[in-house]
C-alpha positions as CSV (number, residue, x, y, z in Angstrom):
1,X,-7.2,2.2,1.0
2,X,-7.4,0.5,3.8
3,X,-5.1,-2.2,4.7
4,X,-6.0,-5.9,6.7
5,X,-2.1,-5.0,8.2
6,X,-4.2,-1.8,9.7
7,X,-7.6,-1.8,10.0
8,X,-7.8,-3.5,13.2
9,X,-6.4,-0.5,14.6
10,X,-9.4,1.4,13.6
11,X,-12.2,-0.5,16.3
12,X,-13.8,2.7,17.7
13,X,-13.2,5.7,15.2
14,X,-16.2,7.0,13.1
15,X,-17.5,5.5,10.0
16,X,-18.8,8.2,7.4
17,X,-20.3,7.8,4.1
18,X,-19.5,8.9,0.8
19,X,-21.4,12.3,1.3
20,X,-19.2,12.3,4.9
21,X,-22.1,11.6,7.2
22,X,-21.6,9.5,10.1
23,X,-22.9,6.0,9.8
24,X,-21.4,4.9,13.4
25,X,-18.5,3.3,15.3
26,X,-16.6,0.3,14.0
27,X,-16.9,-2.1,16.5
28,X,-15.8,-5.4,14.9
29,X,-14.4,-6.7,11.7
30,X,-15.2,-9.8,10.0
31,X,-12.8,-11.8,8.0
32,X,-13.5,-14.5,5.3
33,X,-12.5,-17.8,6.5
34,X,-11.5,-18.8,3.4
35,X,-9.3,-15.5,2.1
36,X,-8.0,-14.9,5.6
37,X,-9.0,-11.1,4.4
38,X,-11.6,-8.6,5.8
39,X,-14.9,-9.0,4.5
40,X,-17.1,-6.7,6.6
41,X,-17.2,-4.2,9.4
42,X,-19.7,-4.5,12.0
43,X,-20.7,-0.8,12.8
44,X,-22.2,0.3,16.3
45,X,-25.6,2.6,14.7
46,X,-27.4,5.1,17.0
47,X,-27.6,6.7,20.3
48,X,-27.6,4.0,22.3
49,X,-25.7,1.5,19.6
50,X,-27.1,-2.0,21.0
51,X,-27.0,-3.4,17.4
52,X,-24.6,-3.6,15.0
53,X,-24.8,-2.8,11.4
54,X,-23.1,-4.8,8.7
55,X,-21.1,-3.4,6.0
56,X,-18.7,-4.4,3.2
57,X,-14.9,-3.8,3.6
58,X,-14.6,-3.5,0.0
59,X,-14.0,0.0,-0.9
60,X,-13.3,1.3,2.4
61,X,-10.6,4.0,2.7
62,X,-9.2,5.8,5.7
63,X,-9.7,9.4,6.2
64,X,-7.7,12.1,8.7
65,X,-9.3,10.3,11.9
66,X,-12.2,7.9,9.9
67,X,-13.3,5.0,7.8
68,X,-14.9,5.8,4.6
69,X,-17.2,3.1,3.4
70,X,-18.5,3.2,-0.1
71,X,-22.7,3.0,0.7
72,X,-25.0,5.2,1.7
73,X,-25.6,5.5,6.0
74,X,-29.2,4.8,4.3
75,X,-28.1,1.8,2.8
76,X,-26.1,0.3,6.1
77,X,-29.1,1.6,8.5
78,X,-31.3,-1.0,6.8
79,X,-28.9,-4.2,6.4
80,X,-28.6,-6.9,8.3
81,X,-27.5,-6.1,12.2
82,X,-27.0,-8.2,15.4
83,X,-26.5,-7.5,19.3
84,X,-23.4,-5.6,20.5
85,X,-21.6,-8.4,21.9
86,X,-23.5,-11.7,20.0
87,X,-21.8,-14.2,17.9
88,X,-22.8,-13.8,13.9
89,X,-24.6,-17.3,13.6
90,X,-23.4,-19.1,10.3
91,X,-27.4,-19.5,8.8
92,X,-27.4,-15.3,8.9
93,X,-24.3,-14.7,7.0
94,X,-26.0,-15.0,3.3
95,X,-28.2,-12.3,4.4
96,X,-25.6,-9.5,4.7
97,X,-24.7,-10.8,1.7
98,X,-27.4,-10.8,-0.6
99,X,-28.7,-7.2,1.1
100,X,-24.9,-6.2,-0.2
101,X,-26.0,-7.6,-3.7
102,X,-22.9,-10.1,-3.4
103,X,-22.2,-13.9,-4.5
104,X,-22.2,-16.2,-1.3
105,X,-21.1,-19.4,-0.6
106,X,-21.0,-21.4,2.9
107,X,-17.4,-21.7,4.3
108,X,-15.1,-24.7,4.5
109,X,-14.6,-24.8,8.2
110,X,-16.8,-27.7,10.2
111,X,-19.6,-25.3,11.2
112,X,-20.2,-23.8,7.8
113,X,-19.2,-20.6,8.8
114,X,-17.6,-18.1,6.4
115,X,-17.1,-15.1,8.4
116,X,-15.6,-14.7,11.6
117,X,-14.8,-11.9,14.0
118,X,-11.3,-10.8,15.2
């Protein structure tokens, strides 16, 4: 499983599927403000990867020279993306979560922002 001690170390390597097929690049990770734990890695999708995809960390393992995420690259092609390079804005985060299927809840910190990139 991966680890938050490690997965930082991962930005760039391939991020496959359960079936193994490549879903992209990790390009970011997203920790929850409040656990101080990764929450979701932002994956660089398609040939020219201008958008990034969002996914759960929850149930990623690491592979030989990858990250295995536990949904389908059909499932991630169709959640909730922004620009390579743009800030997450706090009013989009309970999207990626209720495309995920997961509880949210706005975050503590003065601009009600839960997630935030590292």
């Amino acid at each position: 499983m991966a680890t938050i001690d490690d997965i930082s170390q991962w930005k760039g390597e391939d991020v496959v599927d359960p079936g193994g097929d490549k879903v992209g690049r990790l390009e970011e990770i997203y920790y929850d403000v409040e656990t101080d734990e990764p929450a979701f890695l932002a994956v660089k999708m398609g040939f020219l990867g201008h958008s990034l995809a969002f996914v759960p960390f929850d149930g990623a393992a690491v592979g030989k020279n990858y990250l295995v995420v536990r949904h389908a690259k059909s499932v991630v092609k169709n959640a909730p993306t922004i620009q390579a390079g743009a800030e997450l804005p706090a009013d989009e985060e309970a999207k990626i979560y209720d495309y995920y299927g997961m509880p949210y809840t706005s975050g503590t910190s003065p601009s009600g922002k839960r997630l935030v990139r590292r």
